[in-house]
C-alpha atoms as one frame of an Amber mdcrd trajectory, in Angstrom:
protein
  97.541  56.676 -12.260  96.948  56.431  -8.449  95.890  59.709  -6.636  98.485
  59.749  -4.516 100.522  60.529  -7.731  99.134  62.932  -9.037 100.216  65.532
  -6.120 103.080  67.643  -6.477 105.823  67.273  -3.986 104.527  70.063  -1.576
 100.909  68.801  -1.885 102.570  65.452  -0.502 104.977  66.984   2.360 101.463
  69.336   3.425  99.111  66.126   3.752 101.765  64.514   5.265 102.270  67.445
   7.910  98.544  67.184   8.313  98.688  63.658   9.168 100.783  64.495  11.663
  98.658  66.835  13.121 100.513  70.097  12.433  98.153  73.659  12.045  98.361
  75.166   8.410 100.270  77.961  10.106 102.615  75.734  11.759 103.185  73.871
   8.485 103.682  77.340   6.763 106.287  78.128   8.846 108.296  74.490   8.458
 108.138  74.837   4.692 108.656  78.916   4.993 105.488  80.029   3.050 102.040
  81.706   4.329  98.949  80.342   5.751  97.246  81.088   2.240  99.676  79.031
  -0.065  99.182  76.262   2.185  95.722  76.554   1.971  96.047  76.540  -2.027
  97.917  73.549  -1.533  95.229  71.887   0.868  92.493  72.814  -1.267  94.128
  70.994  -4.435  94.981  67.970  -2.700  91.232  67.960  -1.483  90.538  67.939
  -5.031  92.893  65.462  -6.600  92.387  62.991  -3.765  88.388  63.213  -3.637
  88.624  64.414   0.097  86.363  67.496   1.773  88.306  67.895   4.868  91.713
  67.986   6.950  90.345  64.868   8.807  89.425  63.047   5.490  92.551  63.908
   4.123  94.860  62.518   6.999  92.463  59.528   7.658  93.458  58.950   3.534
  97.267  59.181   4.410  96.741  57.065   6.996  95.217  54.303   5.119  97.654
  54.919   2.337 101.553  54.074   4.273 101.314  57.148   7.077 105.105  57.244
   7.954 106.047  56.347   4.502 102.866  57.647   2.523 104.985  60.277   1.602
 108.673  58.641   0.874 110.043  57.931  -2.552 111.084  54.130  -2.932 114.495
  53.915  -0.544 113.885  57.502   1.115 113.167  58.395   3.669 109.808  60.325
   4.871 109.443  63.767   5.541 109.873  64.734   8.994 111.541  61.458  10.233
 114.702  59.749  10.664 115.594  57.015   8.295 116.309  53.647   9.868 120.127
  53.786   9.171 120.664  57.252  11.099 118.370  56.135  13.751 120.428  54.272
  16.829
């Protein structure tokens, strides 16, 4: 099993909202939770991914698919427009 897969769905939308760049409380408020649960969220990605830091963690996304690190086969990622609604 990859690391990548063994995140939960909000461990995978917060990375990828770090990758972009986005402040835990900014992120809190696009998924409508606190500051803290994203923080429990950050600190168990850290841990399932082998990462200490925010900048680890989105320079891991990054070499992992960015845009579509996140993005089930066919889906489209979090936070952008698929291809077909783009135009």
């Amino acid at each position: 099993m990859m690391p990548r897969e063994r995140l939960t769905p909000k461990e995978v939308q917060v990375a990828s909202l770090v990758w972009q760049g986005l402040t835990n409380r900014e992120i809190g408020k696009i998924i409508g939770t606190s500051e803290q649960v994203i923080k429990n969220h950050l600190r168990s990605t850290f841990d399932k991914l082998g990462v200490w830091s925010r900048l680890e963690l989105a320079m891991y996304v990054a070499s992992h698919g960015g845009k579509s690190w996140n993005a089930k086969p066919g889906a489209s990622p979090i936070g952008f427009p698929s291809a077909a609604s783009a135009g």
